[in-house]
N, C-alpha and C positions, 0 to 999 in steps of 0.2 A: 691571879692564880691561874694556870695552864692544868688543865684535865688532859692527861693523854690517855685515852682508850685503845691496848693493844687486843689484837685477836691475835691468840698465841693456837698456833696449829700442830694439835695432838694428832697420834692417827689414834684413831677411834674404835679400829677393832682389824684384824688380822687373818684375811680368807686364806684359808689353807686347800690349796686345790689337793682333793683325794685322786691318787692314783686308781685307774681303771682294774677289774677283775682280774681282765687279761695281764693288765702289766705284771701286777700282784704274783700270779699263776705261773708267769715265764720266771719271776725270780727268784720263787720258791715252789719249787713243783713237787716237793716232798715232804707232803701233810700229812701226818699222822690219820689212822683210819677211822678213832674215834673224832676229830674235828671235822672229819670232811662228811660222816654222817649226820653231827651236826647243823652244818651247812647245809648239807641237802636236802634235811628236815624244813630247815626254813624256807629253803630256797621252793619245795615244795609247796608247803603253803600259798607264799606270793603266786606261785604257778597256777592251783588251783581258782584263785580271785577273776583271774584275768585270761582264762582258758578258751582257747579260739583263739588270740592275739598271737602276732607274729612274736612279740616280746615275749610271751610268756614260751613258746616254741625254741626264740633263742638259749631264753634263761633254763631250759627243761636241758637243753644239750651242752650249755655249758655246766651244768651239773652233774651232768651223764660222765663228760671227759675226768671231774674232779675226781668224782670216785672209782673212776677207773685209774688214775693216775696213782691214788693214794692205795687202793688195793695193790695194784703193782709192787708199790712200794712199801706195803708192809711184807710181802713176802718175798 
């Protein structure tokens, strides 16, 4: 009697690369004024954790732009 042992190759799970803020931002630049205070709320948060960091400096003025964008764009 012949035992064959296959290894049958699944894929096991499926990384989905998330696109960047920026990319998001350039594709839809007209967010409503209630999501983008939202956002900014959070986005604030994380700001404060890590205050003095360049990253948080970034994330403060990419937040700065949303809400300007979305104010524009509500009126």
């Amino acid at each position: 009697m012949r035992l064959f042992i296959g290894i049958r190759r699944t894929r096991m799970a499926e990384i989905i690369q998330f696109r960047s803020r920026v990319e998001l931002e350039e594709e839809s630049p007209d967010i409503d004024l209630l999501t983008a205070v939202d956002a900014a709320i959070r986005d604030l948060r994380d700001i404060q954790t890590r205050w003095g960091e360049e990253a948080a400096r970034i994330q403060a003025e990419e937040c700065r732009l949303m809400l300007e964008r979305a104010f524009d764009a509500a009126f």
